[in-house]
C-alpha angles and dihedrals in degrees: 000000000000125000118260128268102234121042130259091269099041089054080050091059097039098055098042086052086052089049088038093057095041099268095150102129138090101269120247106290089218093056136271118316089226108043085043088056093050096047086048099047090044087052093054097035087043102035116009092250113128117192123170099247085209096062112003108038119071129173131195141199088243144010100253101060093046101058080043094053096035090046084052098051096048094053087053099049118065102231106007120138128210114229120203123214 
């Protein structure tokens, strides 16, 4: 397991400005709105791809359980297709 990027202190603040600001709750299991916006807008803007952040864009904590839950997905759903990045 790797350190992490930002020091003791810094992760204390952090997380007392999320409570702070009502942040109380799991996160969305399918990533965070703003971070899969972002992804998605980069990828269109980068690469001419467009995908609804909302339905069709996931991130995950590590690469493993991404190819599992996207390979998943894409044995359940007729017709969906897995994208790389």
């Amino acid at each position: 397991m790797s350190a992490p990027a930002i020091s003791p202190p810094q992760s204390v603040e952090a997380c007392s400005r999320a409570l702070r600001n009502g942040r109380m709750r799991y996160a969305d299991n399918r990533g965070e709105k703003s971070f899969r916006e972002a992804a998605s807008h980069k990828l269109q803007r980068d690469n001419g791809l467009q995908f609804d952040p909302a339905t069709e864009a996931l991130a995950t904590a590590g690469a493993t359980f991404g190819i599992y839950a996207a390979r998943g997905l894409d044995r359940l759903r007729e017709g969906l297709e897995t994208f790389w990045q």
